[in-house]
C-alpha positions as a Markdown table, in Angstrom:
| # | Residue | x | y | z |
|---|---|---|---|---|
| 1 | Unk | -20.6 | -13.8 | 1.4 |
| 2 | Unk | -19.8 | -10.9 | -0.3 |
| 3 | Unk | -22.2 | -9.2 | -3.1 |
| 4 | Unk | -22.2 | -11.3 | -6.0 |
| 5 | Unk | -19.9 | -14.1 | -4.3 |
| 6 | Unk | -21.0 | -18.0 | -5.4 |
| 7 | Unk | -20.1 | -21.0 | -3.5 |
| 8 | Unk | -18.0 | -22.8 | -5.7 |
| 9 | Unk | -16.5 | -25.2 | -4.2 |
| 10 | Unk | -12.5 | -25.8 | -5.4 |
| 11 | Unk | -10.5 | -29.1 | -5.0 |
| 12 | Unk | -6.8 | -28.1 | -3.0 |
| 13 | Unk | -4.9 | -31.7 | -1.9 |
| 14 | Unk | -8.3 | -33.1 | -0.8 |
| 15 | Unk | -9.7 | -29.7 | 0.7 |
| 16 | Unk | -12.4 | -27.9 | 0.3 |
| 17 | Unk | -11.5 | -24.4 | -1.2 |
| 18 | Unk | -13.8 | -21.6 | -1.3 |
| 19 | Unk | -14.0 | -20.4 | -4.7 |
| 20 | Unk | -13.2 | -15.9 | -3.9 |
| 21 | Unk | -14.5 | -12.9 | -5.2 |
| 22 | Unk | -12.5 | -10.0 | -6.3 |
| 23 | Unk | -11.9 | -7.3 | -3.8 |
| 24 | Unk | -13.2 | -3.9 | -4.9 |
| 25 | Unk | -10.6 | -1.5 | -3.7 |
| 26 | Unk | -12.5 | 1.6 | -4.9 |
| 27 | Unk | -11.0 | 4.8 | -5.5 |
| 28 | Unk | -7.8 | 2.7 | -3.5 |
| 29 | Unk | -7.1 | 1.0 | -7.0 |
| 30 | Unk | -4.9 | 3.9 | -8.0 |
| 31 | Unk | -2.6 | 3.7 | -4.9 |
| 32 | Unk | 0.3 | 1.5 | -4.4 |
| 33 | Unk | 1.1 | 3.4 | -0.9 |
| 34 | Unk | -1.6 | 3.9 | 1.6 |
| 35 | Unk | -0.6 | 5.1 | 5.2 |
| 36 | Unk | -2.5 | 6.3 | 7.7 |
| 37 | Unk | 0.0 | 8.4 | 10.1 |
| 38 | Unk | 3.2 | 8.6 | 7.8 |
| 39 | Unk | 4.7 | 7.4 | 5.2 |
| 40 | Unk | 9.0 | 7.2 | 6.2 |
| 41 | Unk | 11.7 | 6.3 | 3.6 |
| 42 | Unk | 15.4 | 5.5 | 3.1 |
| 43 | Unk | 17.4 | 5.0 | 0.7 |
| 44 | Unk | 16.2 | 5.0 | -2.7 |
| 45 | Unk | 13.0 | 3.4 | -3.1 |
| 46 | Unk | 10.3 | 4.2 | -6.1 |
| 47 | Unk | 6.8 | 3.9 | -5.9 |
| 48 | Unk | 4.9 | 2.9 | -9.2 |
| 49 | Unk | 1.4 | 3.9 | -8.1 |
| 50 | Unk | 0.0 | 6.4 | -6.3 |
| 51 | Unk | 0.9 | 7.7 | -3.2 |
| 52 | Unk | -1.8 | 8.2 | -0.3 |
| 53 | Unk | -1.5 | 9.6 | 3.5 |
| 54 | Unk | -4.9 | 10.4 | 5.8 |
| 55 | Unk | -5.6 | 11.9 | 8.2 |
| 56 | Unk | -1.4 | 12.3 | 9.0 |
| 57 | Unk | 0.1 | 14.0 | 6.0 |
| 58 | Unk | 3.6 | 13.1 | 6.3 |
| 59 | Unk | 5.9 | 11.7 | 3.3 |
| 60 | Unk | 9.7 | 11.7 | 5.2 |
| 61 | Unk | 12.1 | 10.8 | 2.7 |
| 62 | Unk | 11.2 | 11.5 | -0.6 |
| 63 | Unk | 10.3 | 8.2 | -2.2 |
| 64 | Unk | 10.2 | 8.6 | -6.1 |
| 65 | Unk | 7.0 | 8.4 | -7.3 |
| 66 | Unk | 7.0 | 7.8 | -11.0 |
| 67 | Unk | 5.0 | 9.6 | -13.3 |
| 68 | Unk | 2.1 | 9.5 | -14.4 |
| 69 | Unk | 1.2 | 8.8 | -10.6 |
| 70 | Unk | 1.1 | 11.4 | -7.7 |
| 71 | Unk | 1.1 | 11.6 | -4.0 |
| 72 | Unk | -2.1 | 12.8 | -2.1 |
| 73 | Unk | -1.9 | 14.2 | 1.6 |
| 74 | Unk | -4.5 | 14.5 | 3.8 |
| 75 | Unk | -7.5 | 15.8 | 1.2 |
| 76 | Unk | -10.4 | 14.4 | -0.1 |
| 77 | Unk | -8.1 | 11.8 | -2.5 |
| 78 | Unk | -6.5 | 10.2 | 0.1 |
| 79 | Unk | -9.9 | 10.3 | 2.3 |
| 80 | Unk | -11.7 | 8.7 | 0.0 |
| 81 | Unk | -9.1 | 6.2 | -0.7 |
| 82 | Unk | -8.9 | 5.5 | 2.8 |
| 83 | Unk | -12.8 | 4.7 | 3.3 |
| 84 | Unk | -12.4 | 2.6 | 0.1 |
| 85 | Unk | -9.9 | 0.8 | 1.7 |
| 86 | Unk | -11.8 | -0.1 | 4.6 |
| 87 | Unk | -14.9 | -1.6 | 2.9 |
| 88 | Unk | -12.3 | -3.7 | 1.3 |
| 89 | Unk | -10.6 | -5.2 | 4.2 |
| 90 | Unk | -14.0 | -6.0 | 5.9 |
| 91 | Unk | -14.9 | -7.7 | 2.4 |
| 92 | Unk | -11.8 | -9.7 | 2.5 |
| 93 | Unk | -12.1 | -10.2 | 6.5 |
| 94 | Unk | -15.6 | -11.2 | 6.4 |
| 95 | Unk | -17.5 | -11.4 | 3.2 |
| 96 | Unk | -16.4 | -14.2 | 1.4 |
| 97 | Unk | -17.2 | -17.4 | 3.7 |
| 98 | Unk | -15.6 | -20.0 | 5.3 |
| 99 | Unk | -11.8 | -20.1 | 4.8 |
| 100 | Unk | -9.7 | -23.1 | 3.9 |
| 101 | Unk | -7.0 | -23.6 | 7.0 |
| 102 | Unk | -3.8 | -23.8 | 5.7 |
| 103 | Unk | 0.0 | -23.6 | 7.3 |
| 104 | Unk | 1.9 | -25.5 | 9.5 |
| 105 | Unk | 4.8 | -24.3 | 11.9 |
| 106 | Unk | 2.7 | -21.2 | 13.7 |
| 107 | Unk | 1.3 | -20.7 | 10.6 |
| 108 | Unk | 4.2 | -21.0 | 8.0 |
| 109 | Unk | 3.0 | -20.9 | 4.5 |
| 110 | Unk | 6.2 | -22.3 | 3.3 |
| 111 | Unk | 6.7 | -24.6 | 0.7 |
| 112 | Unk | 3.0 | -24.8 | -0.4 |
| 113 | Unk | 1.8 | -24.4 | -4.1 |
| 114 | Unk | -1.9 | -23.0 | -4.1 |
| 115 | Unk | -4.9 | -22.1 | -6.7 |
| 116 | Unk | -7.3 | -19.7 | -6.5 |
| 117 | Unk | -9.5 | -19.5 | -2.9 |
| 118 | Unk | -9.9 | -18.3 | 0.5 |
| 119 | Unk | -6.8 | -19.3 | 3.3 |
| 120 | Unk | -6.3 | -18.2 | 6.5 |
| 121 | Unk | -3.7 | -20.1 | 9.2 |
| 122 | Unk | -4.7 | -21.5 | 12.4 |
| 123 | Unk | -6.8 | -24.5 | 14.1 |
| 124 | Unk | -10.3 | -23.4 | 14.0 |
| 125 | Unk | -12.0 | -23.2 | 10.8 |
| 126 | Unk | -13.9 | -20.0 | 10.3 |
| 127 | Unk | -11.9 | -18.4 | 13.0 |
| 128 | Unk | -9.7 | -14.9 | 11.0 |
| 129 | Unk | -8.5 | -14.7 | 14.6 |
| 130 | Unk | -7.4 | -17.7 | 14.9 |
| 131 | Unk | -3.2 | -17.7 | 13.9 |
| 132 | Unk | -0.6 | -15.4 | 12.8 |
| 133 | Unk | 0.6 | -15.6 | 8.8 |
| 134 | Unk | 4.4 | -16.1 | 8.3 |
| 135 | Unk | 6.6 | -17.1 | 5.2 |
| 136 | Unk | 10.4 | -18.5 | 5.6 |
| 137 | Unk | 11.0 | -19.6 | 1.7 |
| 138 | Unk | 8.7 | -19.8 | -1.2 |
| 139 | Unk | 4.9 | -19.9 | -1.5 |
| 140 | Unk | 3.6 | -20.5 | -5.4 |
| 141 | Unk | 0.3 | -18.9 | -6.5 |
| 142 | Unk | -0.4 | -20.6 | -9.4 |
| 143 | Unk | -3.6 | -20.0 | -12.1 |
| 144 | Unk | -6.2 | -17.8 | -12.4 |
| 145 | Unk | -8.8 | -16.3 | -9.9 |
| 146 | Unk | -8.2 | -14.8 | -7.3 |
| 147 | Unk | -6.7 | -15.6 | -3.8 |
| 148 | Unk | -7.6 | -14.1 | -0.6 |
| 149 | Unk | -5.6 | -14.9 | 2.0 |
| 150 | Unk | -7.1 | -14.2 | 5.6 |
| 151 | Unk | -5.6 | -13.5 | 9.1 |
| 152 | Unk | -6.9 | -11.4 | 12.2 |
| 153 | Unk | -3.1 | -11.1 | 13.6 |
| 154 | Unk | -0.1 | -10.6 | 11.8 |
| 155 | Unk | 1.8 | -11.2 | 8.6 |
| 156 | Unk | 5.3 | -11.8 | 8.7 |
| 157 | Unk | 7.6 | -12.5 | 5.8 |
| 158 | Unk | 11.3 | -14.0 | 6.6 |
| 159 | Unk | 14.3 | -12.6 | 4.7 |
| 160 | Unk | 14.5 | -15.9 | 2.7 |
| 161 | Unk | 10.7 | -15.5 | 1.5 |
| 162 | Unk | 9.3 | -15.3 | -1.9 |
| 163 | Unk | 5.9 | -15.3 | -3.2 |
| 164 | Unk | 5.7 | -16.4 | -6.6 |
| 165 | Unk | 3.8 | -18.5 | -9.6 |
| 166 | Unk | 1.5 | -17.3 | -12.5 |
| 167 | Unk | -0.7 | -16.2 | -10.5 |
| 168 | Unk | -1.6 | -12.3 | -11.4 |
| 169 | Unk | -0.8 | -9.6 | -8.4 |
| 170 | Unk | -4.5 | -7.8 | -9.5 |
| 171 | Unk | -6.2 | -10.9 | -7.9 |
| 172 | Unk | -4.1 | -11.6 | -4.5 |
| 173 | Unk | -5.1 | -9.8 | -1.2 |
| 174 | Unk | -3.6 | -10.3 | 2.0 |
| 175 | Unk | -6.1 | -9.5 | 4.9 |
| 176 | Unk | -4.2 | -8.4 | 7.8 |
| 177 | Unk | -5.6 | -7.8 | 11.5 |
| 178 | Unk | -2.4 | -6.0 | 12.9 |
| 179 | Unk | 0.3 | -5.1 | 11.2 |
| 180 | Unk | 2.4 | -6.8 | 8.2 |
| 181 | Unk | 6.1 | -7.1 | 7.8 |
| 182 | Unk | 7.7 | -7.9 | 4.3 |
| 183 | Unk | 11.7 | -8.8 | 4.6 |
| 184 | Unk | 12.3 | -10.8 | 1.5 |
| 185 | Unk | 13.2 | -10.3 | -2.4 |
| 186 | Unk | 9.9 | -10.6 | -4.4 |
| 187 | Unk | 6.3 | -10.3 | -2.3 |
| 188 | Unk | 2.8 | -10.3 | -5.1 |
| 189 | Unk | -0.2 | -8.8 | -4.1 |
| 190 | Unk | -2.2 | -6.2 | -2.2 |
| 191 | Unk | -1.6 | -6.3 | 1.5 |
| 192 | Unk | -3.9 | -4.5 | 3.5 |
| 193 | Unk | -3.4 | -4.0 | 7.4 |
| 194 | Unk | -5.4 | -3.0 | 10.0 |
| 195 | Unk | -2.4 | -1.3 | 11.3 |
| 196 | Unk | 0.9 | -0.4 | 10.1 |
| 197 | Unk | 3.2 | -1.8 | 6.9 |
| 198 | Unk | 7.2 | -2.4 | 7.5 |
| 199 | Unk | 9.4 | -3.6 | 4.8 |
| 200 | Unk | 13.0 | -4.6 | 4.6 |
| 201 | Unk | 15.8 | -3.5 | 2.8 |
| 202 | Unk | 15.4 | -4.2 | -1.6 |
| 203 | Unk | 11.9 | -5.6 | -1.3 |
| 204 | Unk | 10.0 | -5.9 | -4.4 |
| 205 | Unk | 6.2 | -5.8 | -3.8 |
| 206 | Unk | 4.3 | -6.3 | -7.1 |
| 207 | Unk | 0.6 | -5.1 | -5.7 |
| 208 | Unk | 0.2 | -2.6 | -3.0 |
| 209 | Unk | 0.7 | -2.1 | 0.1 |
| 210 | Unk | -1.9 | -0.2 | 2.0 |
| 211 | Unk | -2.1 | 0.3 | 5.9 |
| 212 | Unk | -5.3 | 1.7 | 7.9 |
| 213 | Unk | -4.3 | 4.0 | 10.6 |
| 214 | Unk | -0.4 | 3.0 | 11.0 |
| 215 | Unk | 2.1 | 3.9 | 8.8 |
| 216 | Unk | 4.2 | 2.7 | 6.2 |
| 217 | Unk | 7.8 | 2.3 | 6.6 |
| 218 | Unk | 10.1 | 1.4 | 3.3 |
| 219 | Unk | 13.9 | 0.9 | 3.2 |
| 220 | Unk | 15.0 | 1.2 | -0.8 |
| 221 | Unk | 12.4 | -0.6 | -1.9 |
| 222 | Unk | 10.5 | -1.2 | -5.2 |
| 223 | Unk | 6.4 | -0.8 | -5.1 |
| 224 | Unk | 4.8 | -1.7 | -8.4 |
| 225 | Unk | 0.5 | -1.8 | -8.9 |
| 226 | Unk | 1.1 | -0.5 | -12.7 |
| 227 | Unk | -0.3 | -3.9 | -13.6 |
| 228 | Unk | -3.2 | -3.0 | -11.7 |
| 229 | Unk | -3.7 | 0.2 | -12.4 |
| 230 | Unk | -5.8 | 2.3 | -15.5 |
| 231 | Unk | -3.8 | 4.9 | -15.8 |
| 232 | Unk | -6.9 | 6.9 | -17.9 |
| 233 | Unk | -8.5 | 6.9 | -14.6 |
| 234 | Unk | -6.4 | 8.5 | -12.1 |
| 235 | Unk | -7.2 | 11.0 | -9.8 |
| 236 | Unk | -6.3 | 14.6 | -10.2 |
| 237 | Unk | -3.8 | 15.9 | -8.0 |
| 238 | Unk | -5.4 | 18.7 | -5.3 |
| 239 | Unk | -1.9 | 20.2 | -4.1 |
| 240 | Unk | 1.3 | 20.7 | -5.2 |
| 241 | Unk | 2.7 | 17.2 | -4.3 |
| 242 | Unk | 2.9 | 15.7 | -7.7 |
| 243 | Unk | 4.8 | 13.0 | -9.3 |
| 244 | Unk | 7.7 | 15.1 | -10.0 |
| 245 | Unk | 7.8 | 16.6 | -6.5 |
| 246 | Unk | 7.2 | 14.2 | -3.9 |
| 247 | Unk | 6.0 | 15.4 | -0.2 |
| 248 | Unk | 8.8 | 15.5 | 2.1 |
| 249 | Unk | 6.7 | 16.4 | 5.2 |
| 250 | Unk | 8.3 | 19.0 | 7.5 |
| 251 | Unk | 10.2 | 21.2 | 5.3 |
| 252 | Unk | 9.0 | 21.0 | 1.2 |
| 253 | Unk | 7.0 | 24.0 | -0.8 |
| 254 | Unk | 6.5 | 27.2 | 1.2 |
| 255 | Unk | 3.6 | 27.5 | 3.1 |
| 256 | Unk | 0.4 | 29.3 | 0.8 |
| 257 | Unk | -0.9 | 32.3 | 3.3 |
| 258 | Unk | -4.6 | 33.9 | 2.9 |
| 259 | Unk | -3.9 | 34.5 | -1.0 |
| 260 | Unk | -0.6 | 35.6 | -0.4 |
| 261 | Unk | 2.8 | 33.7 | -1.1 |
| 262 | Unk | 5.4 | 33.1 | 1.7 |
| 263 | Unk | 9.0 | 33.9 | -0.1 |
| 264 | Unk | 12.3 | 33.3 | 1.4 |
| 265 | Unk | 15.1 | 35.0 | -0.4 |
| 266 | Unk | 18.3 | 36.2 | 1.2 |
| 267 | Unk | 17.5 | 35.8 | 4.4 |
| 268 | Unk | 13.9 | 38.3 | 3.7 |
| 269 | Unk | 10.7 | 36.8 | 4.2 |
| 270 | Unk | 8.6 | 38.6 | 1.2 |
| 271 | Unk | 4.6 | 38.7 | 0.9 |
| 272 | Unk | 2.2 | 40.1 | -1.5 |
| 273 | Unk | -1.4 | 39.2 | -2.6 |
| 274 | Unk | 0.1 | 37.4 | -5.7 |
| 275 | Unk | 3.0 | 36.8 | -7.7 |
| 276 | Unk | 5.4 | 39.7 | -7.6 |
| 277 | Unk | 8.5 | 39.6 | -10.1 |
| 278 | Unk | 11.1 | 42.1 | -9.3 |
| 279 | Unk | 14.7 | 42.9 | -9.0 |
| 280 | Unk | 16.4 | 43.2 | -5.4 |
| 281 | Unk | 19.7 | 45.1 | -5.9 |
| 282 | Unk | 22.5 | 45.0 | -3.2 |
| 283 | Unk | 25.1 | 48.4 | -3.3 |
| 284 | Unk | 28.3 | 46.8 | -2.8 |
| 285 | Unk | 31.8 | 49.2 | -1.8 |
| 286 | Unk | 34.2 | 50.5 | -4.6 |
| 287 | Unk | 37.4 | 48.5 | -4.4 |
């Protein structure tokens, strides 16, 4: 069990539920995008959180990332966040006991209203590899605690899927041992994959989602982990990829050379040790 955990056993339709321990993110908390190749966007999609790419360093598509948040490409921020990340999934994945088996239909979550515990899908109790996690219409996470919800394989979420209830997003976590894909109109919670993060078109995702060494793929969607977030504790941005001015990958701000600045103006490619103001006249003909 994981540091601090206590076996509290919970009553869920006549099952034993595992009582579960929050999942410290770490310097991850911050981030409500985590890739680990590339983060690719279309359409209009905004990103309430910060933004987080190692080792890759690409952001295609210029997500908005609201202020006060900022987007962190392959430096010490996102490699921290990164190694945060991955004592959290092996918490989730491993340090919290045995799981309650819930699902039916390949491991369909559908139409089930849970508290506060440790699930994972599949036959054999205690197995995380045991069963993919799908959703085809509406789970409720209801109360307070939090809910870890286990799978070695994937999560899949139907275009008719919602997660919902008064549960808070802080205190879900979705522990995912490939990749996860979310195609409906309201997701909660953090979903961290081993691998790679697809959404759908118009998804709203209150919690995170964070992938380990795949990448994140978003289609106008909506990110928010402002709920979850202490904003007086946010990391300070290392390059010039702010909030204001997300990474694009290939293209963006020009290049920094030695101390020098890279300019392109007119077709002239201009370098000095520093930052040269000046005035570049063209003679023109007499008409």
């Amino acid at each position: 069990m994981g540091v601090g955990a206590a076996a509290v056993l919970m009553s869920f339709g006549g099952l034993a539920v595992l009582a579960a321990t929050t999942v410290s993110l770490g310097t991850a908390t911050s981030f409500a995008v985590l890739a680990g190749t590339t983060v690719t966007n279309t359409g209009s999609s905004t990103i309430s959180g910060d933004l987080g790419v190692d080792p890759g360093s690409a952001v295609v598509g210029a997500p908005l990332v609201e202020a006060p948040y900022s987007t962190f490409t392959a430096d010490s921020v996102a490699l921290g966040a990164k190694n945060d990340l991955t004592t959290a999934y092996n918490q989730a994945a491993t340090g919290e006991g045995t799981a309650t088996q819930v699902g039916t239909n390949v491991g369909d979550l559908t139409g089930l209203t849970l508290t506060s515990g440790v699930y994972q899908t599949g036959t054999i109790p205690g197995t995380p590899n045991d069963g993919a996690m799908s959703l085809s219409g509406t789970l409720t996470l209801n109360g307070t605690g939090v809910f870890i919800f286990q799978t070695g394989s994937s999560l899949t979420m139907g275009t008719s899927s919602v997660v919902t209830g008064t549960a808070s997003p802080c205190d879900v976590f979705w522990q995912v041992g490939s990749s996860a894909t979310l195609d409906g109109s309201s997701f909660t919670g953090t979903v961290m994959a081993s691998t790679s993060i697809t959404l759908g078109s118009g998804v709203t995702v209150h919690g995170r989602v964070l992938a380990g060494t795949g990448d994140v793929t978003l289609i106008g969607d909506t990110i928010d982990a402002s709920a979850c977030i202490d904003t007086a504790s946010l990391p300070t941005p290392t390059t010039a990829t702010t909030s204001s001015t997300p990474s694009t990958g290939a293209g963006g701000t020009s290049p920094l050379i030695g101390a020098g600045i890279l300019v392109t103006l007119g077709g002239l490619a201009l370098l000095g040790a520093g930052v040269t103001t000046g005035i570049i006249r063209r003679r023109y003909p007499s008409i």
